[in-house]
N, C-alpha and C positions, 0 to 999 in steps of 0.2 A: 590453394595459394594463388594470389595473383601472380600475373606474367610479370616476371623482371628485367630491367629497363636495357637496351642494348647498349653493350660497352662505348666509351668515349673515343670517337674519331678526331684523330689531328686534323686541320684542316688549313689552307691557308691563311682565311681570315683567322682562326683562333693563333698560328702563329705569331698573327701581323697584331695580336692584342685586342681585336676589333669584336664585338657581337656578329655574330651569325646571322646573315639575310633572311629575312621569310623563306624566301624561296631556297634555301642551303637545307630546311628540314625537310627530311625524308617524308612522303604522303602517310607510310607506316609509321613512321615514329609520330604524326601528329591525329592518327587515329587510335594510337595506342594512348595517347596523352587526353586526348577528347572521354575517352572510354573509363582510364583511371580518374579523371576528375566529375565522371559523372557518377560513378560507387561512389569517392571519398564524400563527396557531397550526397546520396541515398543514405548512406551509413550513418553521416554526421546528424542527418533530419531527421533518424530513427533514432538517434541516439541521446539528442540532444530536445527533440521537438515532440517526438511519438512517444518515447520512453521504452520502445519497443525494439534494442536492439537487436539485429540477428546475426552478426559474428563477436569474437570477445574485446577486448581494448587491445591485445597483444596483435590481433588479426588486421582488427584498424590500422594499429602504429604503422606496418608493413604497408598496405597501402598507402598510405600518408609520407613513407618514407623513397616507396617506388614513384609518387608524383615529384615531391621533392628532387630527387636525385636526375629526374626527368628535364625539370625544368633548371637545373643546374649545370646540365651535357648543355640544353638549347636554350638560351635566357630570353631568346624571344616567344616562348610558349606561355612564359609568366605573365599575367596580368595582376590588377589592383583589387581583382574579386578572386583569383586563383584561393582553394583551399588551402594550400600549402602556406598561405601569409595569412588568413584571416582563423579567425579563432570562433569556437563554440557553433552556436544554429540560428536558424532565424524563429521570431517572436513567437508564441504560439496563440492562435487567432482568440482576441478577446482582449486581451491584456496590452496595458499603454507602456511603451516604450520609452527610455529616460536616458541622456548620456551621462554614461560616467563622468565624473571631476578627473578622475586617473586611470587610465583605461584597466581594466582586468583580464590582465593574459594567463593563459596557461603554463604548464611545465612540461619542459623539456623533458623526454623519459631514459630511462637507462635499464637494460634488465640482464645485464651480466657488470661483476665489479669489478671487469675492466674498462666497461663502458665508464663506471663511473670514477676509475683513476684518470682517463684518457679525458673527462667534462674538466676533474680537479685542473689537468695538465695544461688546458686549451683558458679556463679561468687565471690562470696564473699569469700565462704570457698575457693575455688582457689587460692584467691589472699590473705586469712587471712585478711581479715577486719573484722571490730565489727560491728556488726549488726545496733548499734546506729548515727554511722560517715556518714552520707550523703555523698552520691557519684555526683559528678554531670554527666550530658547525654546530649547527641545533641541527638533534634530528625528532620530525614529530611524525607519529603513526599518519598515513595518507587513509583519511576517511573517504568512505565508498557513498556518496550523496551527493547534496547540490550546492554547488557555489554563491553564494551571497555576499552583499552588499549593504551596510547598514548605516546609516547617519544620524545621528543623535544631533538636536540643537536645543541649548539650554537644558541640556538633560534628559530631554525628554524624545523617545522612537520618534522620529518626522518621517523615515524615507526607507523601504528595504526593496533589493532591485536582485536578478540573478545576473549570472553573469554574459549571459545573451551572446555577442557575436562579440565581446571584449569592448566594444565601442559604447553599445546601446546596449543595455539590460531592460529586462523585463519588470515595472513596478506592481511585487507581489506583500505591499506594506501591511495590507491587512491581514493577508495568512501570513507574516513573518509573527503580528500581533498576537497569533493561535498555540508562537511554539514557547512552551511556559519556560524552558531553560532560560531565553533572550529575555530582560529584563527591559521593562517598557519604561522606566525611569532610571537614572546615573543621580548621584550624589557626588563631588568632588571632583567632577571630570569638565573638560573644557567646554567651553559654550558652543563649539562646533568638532565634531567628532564622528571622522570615518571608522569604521572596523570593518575586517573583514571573516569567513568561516565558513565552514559547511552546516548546512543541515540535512539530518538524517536520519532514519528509521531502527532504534534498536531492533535487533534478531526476535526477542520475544514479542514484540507490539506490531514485528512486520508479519508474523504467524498468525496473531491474534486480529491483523488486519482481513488476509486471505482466507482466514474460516466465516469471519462475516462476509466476504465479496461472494463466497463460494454456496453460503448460506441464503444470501440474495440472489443466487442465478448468474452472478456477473464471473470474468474470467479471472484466475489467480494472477497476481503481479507475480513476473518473471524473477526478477529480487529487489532488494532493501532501496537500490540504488536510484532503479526504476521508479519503485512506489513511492521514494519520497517528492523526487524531480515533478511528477504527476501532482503528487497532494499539494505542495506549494506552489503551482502554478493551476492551479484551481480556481475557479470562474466565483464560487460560494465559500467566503471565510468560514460558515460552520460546518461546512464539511469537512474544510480542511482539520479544524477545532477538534473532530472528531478522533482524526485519525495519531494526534499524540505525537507531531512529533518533537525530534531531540535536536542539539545545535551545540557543535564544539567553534570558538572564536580562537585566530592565529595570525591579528596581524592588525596592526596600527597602522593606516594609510597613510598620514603626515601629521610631523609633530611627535612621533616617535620616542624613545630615550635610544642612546649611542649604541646597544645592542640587543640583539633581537631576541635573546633571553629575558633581559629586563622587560622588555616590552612584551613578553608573556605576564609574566609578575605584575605586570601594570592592571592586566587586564582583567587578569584574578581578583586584583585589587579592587575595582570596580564591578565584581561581581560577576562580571561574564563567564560562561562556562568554558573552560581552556582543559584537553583534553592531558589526565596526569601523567601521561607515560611519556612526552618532551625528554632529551635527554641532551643538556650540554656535550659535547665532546673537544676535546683538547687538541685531536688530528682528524686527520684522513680514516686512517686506520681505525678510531676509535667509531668513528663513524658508522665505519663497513660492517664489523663489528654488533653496532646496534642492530642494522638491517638484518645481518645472519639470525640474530637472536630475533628479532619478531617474525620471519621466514615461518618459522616452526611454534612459535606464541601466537599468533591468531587465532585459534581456536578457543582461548581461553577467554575472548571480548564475548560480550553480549552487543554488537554491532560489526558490520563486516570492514577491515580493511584491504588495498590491493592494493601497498606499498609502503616505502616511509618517503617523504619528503627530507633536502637535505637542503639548508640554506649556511650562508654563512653567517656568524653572528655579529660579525662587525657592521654596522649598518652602514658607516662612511664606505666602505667599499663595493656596497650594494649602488650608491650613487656613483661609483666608478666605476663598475662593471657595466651597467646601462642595460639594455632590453632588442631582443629582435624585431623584429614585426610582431611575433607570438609568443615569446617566454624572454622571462627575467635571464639574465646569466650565471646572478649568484643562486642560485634553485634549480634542481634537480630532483626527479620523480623519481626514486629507487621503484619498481615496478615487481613483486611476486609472482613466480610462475601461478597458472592459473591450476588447480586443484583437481586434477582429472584424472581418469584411467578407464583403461578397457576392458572389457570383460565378456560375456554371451547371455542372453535372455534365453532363460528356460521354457518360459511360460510368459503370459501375460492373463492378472484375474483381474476381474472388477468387484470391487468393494462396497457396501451398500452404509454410508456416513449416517450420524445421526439425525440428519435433516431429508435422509431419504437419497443425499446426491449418489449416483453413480459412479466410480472413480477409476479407471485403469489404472494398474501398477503394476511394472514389470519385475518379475523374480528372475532376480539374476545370478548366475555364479556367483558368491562369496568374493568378492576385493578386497584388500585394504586402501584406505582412502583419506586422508587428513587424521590419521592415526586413526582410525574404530574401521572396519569392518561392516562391508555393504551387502546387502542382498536383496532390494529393493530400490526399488525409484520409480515419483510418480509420475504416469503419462499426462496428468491434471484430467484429460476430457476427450472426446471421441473426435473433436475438430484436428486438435493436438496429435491423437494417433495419427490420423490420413495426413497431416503437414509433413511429419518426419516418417512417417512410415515406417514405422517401429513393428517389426512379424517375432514371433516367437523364432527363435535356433538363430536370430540376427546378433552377428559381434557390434556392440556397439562404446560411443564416449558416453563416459556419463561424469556429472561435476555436480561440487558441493560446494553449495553456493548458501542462502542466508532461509532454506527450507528444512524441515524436520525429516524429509525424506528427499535425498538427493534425486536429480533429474537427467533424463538422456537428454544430450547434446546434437548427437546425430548418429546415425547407422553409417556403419563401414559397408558399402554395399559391395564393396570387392570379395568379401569373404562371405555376401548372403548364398545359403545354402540352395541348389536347383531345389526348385519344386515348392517355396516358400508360398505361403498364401496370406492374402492383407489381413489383417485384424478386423473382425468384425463387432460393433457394442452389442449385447443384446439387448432384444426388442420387452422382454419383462424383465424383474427384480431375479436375480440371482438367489437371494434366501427366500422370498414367500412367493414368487411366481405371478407377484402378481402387474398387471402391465406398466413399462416405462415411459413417463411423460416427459417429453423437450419444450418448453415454451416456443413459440417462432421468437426467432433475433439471439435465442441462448445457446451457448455449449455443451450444458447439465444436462443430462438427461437424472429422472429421481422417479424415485418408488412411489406412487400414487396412494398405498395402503396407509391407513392411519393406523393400523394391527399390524405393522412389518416386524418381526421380532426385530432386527437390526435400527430402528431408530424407536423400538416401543418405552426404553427408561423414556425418555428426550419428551415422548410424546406424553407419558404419567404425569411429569411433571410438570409441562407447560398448561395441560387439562387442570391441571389442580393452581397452579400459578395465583396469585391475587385476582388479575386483572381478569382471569378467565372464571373457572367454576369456584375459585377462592377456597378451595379445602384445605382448613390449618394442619399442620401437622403430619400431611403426606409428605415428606421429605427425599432427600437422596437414600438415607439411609431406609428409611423404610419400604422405597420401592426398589432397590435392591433386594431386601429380605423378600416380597412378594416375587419379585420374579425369578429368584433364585431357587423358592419354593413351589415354582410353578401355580400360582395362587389365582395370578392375574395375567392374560392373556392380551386383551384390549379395555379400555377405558369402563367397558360395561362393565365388567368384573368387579370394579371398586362398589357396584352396587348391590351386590351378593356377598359381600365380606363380612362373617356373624361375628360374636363378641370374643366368644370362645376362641376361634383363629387366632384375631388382634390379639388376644390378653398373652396368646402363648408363644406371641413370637418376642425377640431381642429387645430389652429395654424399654416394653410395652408396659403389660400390666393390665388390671382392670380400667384402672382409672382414663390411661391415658386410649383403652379401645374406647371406652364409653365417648369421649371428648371427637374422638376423631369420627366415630359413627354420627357425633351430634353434626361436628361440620359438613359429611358426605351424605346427611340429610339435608341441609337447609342448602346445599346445592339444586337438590331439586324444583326450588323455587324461583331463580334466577332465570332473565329476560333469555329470548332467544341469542340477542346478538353477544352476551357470555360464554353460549354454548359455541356459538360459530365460531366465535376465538380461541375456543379452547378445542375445536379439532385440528388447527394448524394447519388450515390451509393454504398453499402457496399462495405469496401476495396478500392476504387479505390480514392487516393489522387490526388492529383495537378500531381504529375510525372506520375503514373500511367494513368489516362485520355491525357494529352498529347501523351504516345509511343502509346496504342489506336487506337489516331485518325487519326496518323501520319501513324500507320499499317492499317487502313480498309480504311482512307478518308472520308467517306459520312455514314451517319449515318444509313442511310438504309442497307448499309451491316454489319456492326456492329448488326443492330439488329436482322439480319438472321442467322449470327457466331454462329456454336456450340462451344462447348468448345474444343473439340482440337484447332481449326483456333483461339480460342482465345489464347490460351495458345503457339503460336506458337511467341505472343509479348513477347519482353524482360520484364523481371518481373513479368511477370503473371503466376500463378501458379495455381493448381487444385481449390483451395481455392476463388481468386479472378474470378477464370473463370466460379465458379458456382453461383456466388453472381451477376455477369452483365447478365448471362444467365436467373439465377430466376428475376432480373427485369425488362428485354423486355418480356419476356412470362407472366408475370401479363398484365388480360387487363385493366385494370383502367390505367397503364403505356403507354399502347399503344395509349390509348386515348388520354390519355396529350399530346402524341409524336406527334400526329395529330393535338391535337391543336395547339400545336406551329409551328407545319408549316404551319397551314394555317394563322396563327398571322405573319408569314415572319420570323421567326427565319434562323440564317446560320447554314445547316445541314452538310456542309465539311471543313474539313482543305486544306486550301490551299498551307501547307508545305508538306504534303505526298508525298513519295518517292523523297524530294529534299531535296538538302542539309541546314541545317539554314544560316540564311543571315548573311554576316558577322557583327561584332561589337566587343563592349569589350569585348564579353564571347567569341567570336567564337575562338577556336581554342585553348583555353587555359586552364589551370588544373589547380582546387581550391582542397582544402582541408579543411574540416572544424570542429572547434573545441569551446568549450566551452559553452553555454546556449545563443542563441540570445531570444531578447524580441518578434519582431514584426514575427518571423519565426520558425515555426519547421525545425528540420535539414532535414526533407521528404520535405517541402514546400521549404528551400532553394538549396535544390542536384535541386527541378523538375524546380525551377526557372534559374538557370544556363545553365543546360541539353538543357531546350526551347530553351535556346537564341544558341545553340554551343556550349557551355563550356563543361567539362569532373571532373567529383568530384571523387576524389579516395581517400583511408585513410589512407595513408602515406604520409609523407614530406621526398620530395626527390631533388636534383638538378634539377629534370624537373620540380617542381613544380612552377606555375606562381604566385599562391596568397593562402595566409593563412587568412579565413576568421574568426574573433575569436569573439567569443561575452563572455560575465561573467564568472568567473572561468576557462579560459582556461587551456591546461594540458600543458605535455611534448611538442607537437608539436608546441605548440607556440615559447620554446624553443630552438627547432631544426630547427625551421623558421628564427631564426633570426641570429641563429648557420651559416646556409646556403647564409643569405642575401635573404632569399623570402619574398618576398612585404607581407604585413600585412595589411589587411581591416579590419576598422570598421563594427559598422551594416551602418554607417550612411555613410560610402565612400560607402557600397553594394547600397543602396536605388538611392547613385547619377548613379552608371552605371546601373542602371535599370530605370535610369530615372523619378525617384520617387520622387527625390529632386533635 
């Protein structure tokens, strides 16, 4: 907890009315003021700027309330840049800055409902109401995201900004364009039109974010909150595009209707997404009420909240109540205790993922916790253990936040037991033994084995995959029955599977063994860089294994390449050249490599050092824009590149085709500005032959 701020001394100037001299503050109170405004501002640029906070919003408010109260004993410590008046972070580097029409402040918080009779009590005398007039209040769930600003003119997205330092927001117009709830056109709405809302990461899409980051080497986002503020303030609208996300609107900036309910209804009206749980309340009480009842309904959102908002609905009174430096006065942040409890780490294992990652996770004494019952939470990665310092027999916090397996907060080191000793990751795979690779610049450490039984379904089926060895009809269900029969061990396996086996396993048959031996035949004849894709080696996609094998030819030199000679292909960098390196020098890898050539696998490309044959790609420049379904933009650049073709990321008069899939941007525009042909995904599939 921070230090709190030393009681208010009567003095004679403050009797005489007067402000307090410079020289009347004590040297410690303006070291302890120096000190707190230089956290609230760390905290605020981690929180607002990094997306990396490290204590909770409740931990903040307290600092923020100990400068506050600091600079209210001594009004000459206040300045026009103090945190205590200015609101939100500064710009994050990249991104052009735009002032608001109206400025965007925050809200005032409250986290007991005396706090919030004691806001009711302090609004009233403000506005001169009688104590006994019931006021009425919207209350709307407070979404866990990012603050936005949007403007419509003529109907149509022109401007979306965050909400920055209140003053100057950040213009992120084109990733606002990416989030499919916000509507990039209005019908019947006014020729200029502000709105405002959060955007945010549902719970399920922010899971299905962190298995791809985790699956790419990069580090898990902390929560929902975090990973959205990060994605819409993103340098590349298609990554942002990527990550999906969602957007509740709650507020009509000016031009409004008379209350703030209707002005939900309005918005609705216009199609914006307005979150359904809003609820009218006719008092105070009715109010308090709602917040009690969402206290303990949170867990029932598929997105996180960490509060409700409570305004009034009268909106003429919102123009009479007026604003501070930093919050409105008709609004109020009802604030939920944060989700936590104690408990003792028995153990801590590390887990071997489908992708081979490493994972520590601590088993913990059994808690109850947001109603279900904990015995786990993840440490994420071995950086993560040594920050917190997480020992096995350590009592620690642990909180549940917007992850499938909740997470320690910190260690209570007062109750670590003598004689504790750090955590250490191990140096091999925990089930096949066999040695653990870290990229440099990553967290992950992962199983090197392409035979790990722990990521071997993961790896059957990516081997068999279209894009890789294309075997039809290896499916989920079927390489469950193999390995559940102990049939198939590594990849080689599938090439000793007789008829007899196939026909008598589950919903097989003759026919359908005959079909699938046909397809785990004509695997045999696919180019090398098929095969290179389908061992799944770190880093190396569908493009990447093609330039490869087109650089070495035969597999056998590939697997004698140091890393310079690798790094001497286009695209391959320090990073990917030590990830194909550590997996020909594992020998479990080597083995497999030997099995499949004595199984007849093709070990060369027979394009190397020739030019690609010609067709529709050869010779011609795509450019590619917007979200396809069946393709990542890495899998449609490597699919092109194969055949001839050249992907560059501008449209220009030489360009041959603009390939667009879902939300395309400007260049689709420019495309058609120019007269450059325009492909679907479904015209791409025909000249690939697909359809």
């Amino acid at each position: 907890m921070p230090p709190r701020t030393p009681k208010k001394k009567t003095t004679a100037s403050a009797r005489g009315g007067t402000a307090s001299a410079p020289s009347a503050v004590p040297a410690s109170v303006r070291a302890l003021h120096s000190r707190l405004r230089q956290e609230v501002k760390r905290h605020r640029r981690l929180y607002y700027v990094d997306n990396a906070p490290e204590i909770t919003d409740a931990e903040y408010d307290v600092l923020e309330a100990d400068l506050r109260r600091l600079e209210e004993q001594y009004p000459d410590l206040r300045t026009r840049e103090s945190p205590s008046v200015t609101v939100g972070g500064e710009p994050a580097p990249g991104l052009v800055t735009v002032r608001h029409r109206v400025p965007m402040l925050s809200l005032e918080n409250a986290y007991t409902e005396t706090e919030v009779r004691d806001w009711e009590g302090r609004l009233r005398r403000a506005l001169d109401l009688p104590a006994e007039a019931p006021q009425e209040y919207v209350g709307e769930l407070k979404i866990d995201g990012l603050s936005v600003s949007l403007l419509y003119e003529r109907g149509e997205l022109a401007q979306g900004l965050t909400r920055g330092d209140g003053r100057m927001g950040e213009d992120v117009t084109a990733n606002i364009r990416t989030v499919r709830s916000i509507p990039q056109r209005l019908s019947r709405a006014p020729a200029r039109l502000e709105v405002r809302g959060e955007v945010f990461f549902a719970l399920s899409e922010f899971r299905r974010l962190n298995e791809a980051r985790q699956e790419a080497g990069l580090p898990a986002f902390a929560n929902p909150r975090n990973a959205a503020a990060g994605s819409i303030r993103l340098l590349d609208p298609q990554e942002t595009a990527q990550r999906r996300l969602d957007a509740f609107l709650y507020q009509i900036v000016e031009g409004a209707p008379r209350r703030h309910w209707e002005a939900l209804e309005r918005l609705r009206a216009w199609r914006f997404p307005v979150n359904p749980h809003a609820r009218r309340c006719a008092a105070l009480e009715e109010a308090i009420e709602f917040c009690r009842a969402w206290q303990g309904r949170r867990e029932e959102l598929d997105y996180e909240i960490d509060g409700v908002v409570l305004k009034l609905d009268d909106l003429e009174l919102h123009e009479r109540a007026g604003a501070t430096a930093k919050s409105p006065r008709w609004a109020l942040a009802y604030k939920f205790p944060s989700q936590q409890a104690t408990t003792r780490v028995r153990t801590i294992e590390v887990q071997v993922g489908r992708t081979g990652a490493l994972t520590p996770v601590a088993i913990l004494e059994p808690v109850e916790l947001g109603g279900t019952t904990i015995a786990r939470a993840t440490l994420h990665n071995e950086e993560e253990v040594r920050r917190k310092d997480v020992r096995a027999d350590d009592t620690v916090v642990i909180e549940k936040g917007g992850e499938v397996i909740p997470k320690v907060v910190h260690v209570v080191l007062e109750k670590r037991p003598a004689g504790s000793r750090p955590f250490q990751m191990p140096a091999t795979c925990p089930v096949c033994g066999s040695g653990a690779f870290r990229p440099e610049g990553e967290v992950i450490s992962r199983c090197t084995s392409a035979s790990c039984p722990a990521r071997l379904r993961e790896a059957l089926l990516h081997f068999a995959s279209r894009r890789a060895l294309d075997i039809e009809g290896l499916g989920d269900a079927l390489v469950d029955q193999l390995l559940a029969r102990e049939l198939v061990r590594d990849m080689a396996d599938l090439y000793h599977l007789d008829r007899d086996t196939l026909a008598g396993l589950e919903r097989m048959g003759e026919k359908s063994a005959d079909n699938l031996l046909r397809q785990i035949d004509k695997s045999h004849r696919l180019p090398l860089h098929r095969l290179l894709f389908g061992l799944g080696i770190r880093f190396v996609g569908e493009r990447t294994a093609a330039q490869i094998a087109r650089h070495f030819g035969h597999l056998d030199a590939l697997a004698e390449a140091g890393e310079e000679p690798l790094m001497e292909v286009e695209d391959v960098g320090p990073r990917v050249a030590a990830s194909v390196r550590a997996f020909f020098t594992q020998p479990s890898n080597r083995a497999l490599l030997g099995r499949l050539r004595s199984a007849g696998l093709n070990f060369e490309e027979p394009s190397a050092g020739t030019p690609p044959a010609a067709g529709p790609f050869a010779g011609k420049t795509f450019v590619l824009t917007g979200v396809l379904e069946g393709y990542t933009r890495q899998q449609a650049a490597a699919l092109i590149e194969a055949r001839g073709g050249k992907v560059t990321a501008s449209v220009s008069r030489g360009t041959d085709f603009v390939l667009a899939g879902s939300d395309p941007g400007s260049k689709l525009d420019k495309a058609r500005e120019l007269g450059v042909a325009v492909l679907g995904e479904r015209d791409f599939r025909r000249m690939l032959g697909e359809e």
